[in-house]
TISE-64347 format. One record per residue (C-alpha): chain; y negated, z negated, x negated. Coordinates in pm, 1 decimal. Each point is the difference from the previous one (the first is absolute). Layout:
BEGIN
{chain=A	north=Y	up=Z	east=X};
...
//
This chain:
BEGIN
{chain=A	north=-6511.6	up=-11047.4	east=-9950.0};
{chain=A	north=-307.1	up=-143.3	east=119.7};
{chain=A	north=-256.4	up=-132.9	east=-267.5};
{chain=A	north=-304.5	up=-215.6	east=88.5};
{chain=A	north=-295.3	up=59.0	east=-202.2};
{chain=A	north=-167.7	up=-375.4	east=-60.5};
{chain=A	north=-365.7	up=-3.2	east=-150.9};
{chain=A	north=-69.6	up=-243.3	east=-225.7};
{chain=A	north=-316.0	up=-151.0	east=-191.1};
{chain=A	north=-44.8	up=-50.9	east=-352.1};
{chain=A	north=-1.2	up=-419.3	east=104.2};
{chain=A	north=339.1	up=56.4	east=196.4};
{chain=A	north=178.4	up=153.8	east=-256.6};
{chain=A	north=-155.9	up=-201.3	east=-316.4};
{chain=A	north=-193.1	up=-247.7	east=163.9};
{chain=A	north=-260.1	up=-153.6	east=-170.4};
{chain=A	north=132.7	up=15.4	east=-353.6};
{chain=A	north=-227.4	up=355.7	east=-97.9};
{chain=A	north=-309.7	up=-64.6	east=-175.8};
{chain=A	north=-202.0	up=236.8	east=235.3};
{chain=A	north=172.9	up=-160.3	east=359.0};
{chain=A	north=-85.8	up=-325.3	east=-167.8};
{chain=A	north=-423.6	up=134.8	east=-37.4};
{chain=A	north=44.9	up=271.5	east=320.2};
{chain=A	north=-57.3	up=265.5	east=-194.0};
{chain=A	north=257.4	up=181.0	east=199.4};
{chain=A	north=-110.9	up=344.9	east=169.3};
{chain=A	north=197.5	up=118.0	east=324.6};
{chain=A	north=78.9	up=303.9	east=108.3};
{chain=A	north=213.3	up=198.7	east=285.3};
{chain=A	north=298.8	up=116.2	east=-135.1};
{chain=A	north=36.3	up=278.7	east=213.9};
{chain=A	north=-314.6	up=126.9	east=-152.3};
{chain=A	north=116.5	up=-31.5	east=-391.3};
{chain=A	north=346.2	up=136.0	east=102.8};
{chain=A	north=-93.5	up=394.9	east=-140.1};
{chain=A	north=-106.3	up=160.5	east=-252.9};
{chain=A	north=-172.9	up=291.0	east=63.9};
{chain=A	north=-335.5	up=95.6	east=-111.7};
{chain=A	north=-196.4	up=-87.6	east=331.2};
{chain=A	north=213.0	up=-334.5	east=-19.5};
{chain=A	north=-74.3	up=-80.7	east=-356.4};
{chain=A	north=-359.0	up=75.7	east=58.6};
{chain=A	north=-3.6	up=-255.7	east=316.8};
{chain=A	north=145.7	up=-247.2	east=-193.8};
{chain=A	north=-219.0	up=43.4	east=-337.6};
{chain=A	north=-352.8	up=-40.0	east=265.1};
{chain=A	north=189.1	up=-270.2	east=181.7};
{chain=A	north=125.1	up=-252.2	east=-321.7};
{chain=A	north=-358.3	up=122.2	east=-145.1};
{chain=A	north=-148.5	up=-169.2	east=281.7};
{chain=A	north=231.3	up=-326.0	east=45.9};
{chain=A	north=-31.8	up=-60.4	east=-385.2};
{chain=A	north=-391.1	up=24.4	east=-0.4};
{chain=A	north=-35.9	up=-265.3	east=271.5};
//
């Protein structure tokens, strides 16, 4: 069985009806790097959403 992976965006799924889609307070990221969680990972991902959310 063959499954097809489909990436969606917070507007696809809920469109605008989210308080932060509706003021664009939404951060994006690459799934495939917030897929693990080891240490090196985690510590990636803490600098990266550090950065995004001080912009």
């Amino acid at each position: 069985m063959k499954v097809k992976l489909r990436h969606h965006t917070l507007k696809q799924i809920y469109g605008n009806n989210i308080p932060a889609v509706k003021d664009g307070h939404v951060i994006k990221v690459q799934a495939e790097t917030y897929w693990y969680n080891d240490p090196y990972t985690l510590e990636y991902m803490r600098k990266d959403l550090k950065e995004k959310l001080l912009k």
